[in-house]
C-alpha positions as CSV (number, residue, x, y, z in Angstrom):
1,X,83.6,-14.8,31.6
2,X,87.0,-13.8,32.9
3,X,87.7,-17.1,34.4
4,X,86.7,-18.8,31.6
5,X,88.8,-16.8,28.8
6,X,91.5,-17.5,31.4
7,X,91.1,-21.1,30.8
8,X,90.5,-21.6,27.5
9,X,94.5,-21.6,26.1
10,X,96.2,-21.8,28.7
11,X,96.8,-25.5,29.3
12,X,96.1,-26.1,25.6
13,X,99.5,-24.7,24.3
14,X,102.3,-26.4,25.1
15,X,106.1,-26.1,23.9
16,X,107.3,-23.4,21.4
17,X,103.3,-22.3,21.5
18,X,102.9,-21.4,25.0
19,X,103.4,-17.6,25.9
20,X,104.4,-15.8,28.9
21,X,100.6,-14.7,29.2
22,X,99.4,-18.4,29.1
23,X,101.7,-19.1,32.1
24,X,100.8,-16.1,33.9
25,X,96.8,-17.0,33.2
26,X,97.9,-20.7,34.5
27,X,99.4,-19.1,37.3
28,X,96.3,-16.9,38.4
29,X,93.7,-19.8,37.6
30,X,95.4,-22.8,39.4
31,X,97.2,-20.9,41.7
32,X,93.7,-19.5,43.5
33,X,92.6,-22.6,43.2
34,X,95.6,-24.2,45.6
35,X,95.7,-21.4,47.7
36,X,91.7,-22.0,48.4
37,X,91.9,-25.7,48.9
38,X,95.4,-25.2,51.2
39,X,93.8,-22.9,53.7
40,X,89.9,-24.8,53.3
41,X,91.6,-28.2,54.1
42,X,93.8,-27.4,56.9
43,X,90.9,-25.7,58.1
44,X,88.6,-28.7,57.6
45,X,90.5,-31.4,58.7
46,X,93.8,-29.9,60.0
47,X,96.7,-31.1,57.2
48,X,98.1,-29.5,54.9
49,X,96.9,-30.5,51.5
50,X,98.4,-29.3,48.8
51,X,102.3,-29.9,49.0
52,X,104.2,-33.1,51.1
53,X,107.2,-30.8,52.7
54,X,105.4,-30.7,55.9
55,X,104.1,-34.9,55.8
56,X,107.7,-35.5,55.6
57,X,108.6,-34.2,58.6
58,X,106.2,-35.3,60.8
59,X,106.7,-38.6,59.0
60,X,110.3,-38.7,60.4
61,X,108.9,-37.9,63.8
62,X,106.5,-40.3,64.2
63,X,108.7,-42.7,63.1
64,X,111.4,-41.6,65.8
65,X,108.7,-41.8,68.2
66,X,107.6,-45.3,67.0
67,X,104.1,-43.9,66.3
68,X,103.3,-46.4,63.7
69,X,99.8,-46.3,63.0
70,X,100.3,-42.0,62.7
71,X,103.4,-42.3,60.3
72,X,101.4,-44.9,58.6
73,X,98.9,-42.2,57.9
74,X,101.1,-39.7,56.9
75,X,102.8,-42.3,54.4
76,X,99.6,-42.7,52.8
77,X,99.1,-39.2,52.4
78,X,102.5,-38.8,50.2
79,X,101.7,-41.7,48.3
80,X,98.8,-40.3,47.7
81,X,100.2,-36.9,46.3
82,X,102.8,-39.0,44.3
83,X,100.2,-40.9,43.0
84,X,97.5,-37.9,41.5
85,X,101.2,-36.8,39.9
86,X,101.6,-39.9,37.9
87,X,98.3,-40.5,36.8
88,X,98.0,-37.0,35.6
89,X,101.5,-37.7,34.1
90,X,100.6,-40.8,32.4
91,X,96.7,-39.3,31.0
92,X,98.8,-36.1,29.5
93,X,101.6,-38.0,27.8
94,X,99.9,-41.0,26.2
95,X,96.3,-39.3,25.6
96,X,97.8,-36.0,25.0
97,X,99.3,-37.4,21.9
98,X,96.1,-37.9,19.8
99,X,93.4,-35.6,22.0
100,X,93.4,-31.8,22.3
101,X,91.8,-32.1,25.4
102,X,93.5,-34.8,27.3
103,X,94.4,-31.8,30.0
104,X,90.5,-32.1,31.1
105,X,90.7,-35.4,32.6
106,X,93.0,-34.8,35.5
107,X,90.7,-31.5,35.7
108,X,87.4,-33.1,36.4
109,X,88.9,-35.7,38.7
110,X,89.6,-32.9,40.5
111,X,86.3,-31.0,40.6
112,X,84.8,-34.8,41.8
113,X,86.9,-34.7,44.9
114,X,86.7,-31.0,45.5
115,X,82.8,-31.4,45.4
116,X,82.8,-34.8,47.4
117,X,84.8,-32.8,50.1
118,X,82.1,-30.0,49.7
119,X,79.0,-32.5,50.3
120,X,80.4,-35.2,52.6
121,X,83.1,-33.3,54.6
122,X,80.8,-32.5,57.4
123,X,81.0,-35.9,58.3
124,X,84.5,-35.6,59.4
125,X,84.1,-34.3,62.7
126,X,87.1,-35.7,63.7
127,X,86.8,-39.5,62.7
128,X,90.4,-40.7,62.1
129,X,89.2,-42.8,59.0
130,X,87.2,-39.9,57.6
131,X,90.2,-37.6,58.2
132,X,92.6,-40.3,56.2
133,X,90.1,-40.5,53.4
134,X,89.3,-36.6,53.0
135,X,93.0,-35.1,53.2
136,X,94.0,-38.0,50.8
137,X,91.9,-37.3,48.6
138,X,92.7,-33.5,48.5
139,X,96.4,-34.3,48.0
140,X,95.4,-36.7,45.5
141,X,93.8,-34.0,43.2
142,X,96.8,-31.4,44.5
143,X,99.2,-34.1,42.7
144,X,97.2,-34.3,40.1
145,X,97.0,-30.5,39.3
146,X,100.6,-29.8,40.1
147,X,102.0,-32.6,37.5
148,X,100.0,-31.1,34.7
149,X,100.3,-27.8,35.3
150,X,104.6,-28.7,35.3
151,X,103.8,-30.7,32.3
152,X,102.1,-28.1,30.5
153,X,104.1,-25.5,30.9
154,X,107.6,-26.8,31.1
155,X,108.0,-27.0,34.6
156,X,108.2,-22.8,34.7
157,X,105.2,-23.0,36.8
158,X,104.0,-25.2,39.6
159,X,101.0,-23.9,41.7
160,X,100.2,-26.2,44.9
161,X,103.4,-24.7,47.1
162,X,105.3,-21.5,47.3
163,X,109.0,-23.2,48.6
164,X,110.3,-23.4,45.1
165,X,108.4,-20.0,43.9
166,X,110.2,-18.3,46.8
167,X,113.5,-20.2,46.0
168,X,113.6,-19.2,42.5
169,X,112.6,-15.4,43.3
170,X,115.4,-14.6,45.2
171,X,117.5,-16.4,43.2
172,X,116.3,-14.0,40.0
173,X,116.5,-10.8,42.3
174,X,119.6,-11.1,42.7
175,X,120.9,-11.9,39.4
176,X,118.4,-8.9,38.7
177,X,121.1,-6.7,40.3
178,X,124.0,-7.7,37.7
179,X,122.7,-4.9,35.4
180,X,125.1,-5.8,32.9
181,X,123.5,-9.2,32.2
182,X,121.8,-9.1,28.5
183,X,118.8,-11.2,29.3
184,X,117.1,-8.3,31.8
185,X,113.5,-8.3,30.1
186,X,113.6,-12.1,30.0
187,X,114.5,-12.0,33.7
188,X,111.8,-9.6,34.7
189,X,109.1,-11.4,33.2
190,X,109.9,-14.6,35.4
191,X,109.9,-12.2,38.2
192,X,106.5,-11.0,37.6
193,X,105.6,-14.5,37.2
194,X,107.2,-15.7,40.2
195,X,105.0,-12.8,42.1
196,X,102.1,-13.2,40.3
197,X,102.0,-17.1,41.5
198,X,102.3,-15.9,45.1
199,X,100.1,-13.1,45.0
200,X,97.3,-15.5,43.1
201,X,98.2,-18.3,45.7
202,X,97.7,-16.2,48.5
203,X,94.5,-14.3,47.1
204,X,93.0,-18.0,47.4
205,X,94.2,-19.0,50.6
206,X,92.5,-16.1,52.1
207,X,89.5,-16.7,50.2
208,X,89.7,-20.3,51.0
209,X,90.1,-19.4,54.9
210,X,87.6,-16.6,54.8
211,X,84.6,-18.9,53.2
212,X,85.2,-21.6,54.9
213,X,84.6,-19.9,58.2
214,X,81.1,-18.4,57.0
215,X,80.0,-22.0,55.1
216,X,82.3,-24.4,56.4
217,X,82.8,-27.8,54.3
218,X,80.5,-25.9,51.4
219,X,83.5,-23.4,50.4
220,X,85.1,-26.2,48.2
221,X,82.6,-25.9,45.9
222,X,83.7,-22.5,44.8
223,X,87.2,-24.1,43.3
224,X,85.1,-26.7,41.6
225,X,82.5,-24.0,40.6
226,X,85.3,-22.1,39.0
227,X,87.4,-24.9,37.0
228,X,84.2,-26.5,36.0
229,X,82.5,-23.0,34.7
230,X,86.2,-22.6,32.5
231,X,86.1,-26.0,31.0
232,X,82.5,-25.8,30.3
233,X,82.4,-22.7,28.4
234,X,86.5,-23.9,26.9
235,X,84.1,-26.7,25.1
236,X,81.1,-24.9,24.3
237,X,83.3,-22.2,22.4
238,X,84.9,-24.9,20.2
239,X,82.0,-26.4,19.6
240,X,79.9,-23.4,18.5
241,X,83.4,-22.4,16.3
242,X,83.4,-25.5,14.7
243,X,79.6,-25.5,14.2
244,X,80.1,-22.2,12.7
245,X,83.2,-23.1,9.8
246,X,81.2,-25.9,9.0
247,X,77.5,-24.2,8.4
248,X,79.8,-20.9,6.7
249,X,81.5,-23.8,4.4
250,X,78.2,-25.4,3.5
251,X,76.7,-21.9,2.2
252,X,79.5,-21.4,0.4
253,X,79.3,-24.5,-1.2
């Protein structure tokens, strides 16, 4: 039930209507979520699968080595990544103009790969093909969550990597320590925020590293679980309010 009332604004309200509490419920959500499937996927198959900082570098290295078919692997990957962040771009702008709920698409995509990494991952066990396909596809839905969650919340929060969070938190401490500087509560809320997207990120990574090593390959289905449990029960409730207005407004009629 937490979860779930977690869910049910949060990506809904965008703009002037979004709140510091839907970003910091955005944050906690999502955030878990990455940290899980960050420490479950470089545990599974050994890459890094929620950010490309990392790809990037040891896609200039293979490349100086003249590792070709590696790099060529790696390039993939960031495509892939760059990809899930377009599509999710593209569904959010164009559907998101005439559906309330064009944010669930690039959601369920997502639960499909985390629970086709759940039931097929096993068969990795180190195949070079398997591995390409696998850690693509995580990155894929990684892209895909970190465009909307930008989208949706004006680009204040992003939840698949910490560089920027870190970046941006000790930027604000230290303009924390002008106390002259008007805008103090407004800068201590982004602080919190900052810290609460850490904290939630790294809750999930230990959760993520910590199942994984009593279930294996089964541990992504808790982040599917979880964002497929929220948007469940984010429909149902509308459903049963609208149900509701519309059998009060027939009795009153």
């Amino acid at each position: 039930m937490f979860l779930s009332t977690i869910l049910l604004n949060m990506l809904r309200h965008r703009g002037t209507r979004r709140t510091y509490a839907h970003n910091v419920k955005l944050a906690s959500l999502l955030g878990i979520t990455a940290g899980f499937v960050n420490s479950a996927g470089f545990l599974g198959f050994a890459v890094l699968t929620t950010n490309v900082t990392g790809h990037a570098a040891l896609f200039a290295e293979r490349i100086a080595f003249q590792d070709w078919n590696t790099a060529r692997i790696v390039a993939l990957w960031m495509f892939l990544f760059l990809t899930g962040t377009f599509i999710s771009s593209l569904i959010v702008s164009r559907i998101g103009r005439n559906q309330q709920y064009s944010y669930v698409i690039p959601i369920l995509i997502e639960i499909v790969i985390l629970l086709m990494a759940g039931l097929q991952g096993h068969h990795y066990k180190g195949d070079l093909i398997a591995k390409e396909v696998f850690a693509g596809s995580l990155l894929f839905a990684m892209g895909l969550q970190n465009s909307l969650v930008s989208m949706v919340s004006g680009s204040i929060v992003r939840t698949t990597h910490l560089t920027g969070t870190f970046t941006d938190l000790g930027i604000e401490l230290g303009q924390l320590l002008q106390t002259t500087r008007m805008d103090r509560p407004l800068l201590k809320s982004r602080i919190k925020l900052r810290i609460a997207i850490i904290l939630f990120f790294m809750s999930g990574a230990l959760a993520g590293a910590y199942l994984f090593r009593l279930i294996s390959f089964h541990a992504f289905f808790v982040p599917a679980g979880i964002l497929l449990c929220t948007l469940l029960y984010d429909m149902l409730r509308i459903r049963i309010k609208r149900f509701y207005h519309h059998w009060q407004n027939n009795n009153n009629d």
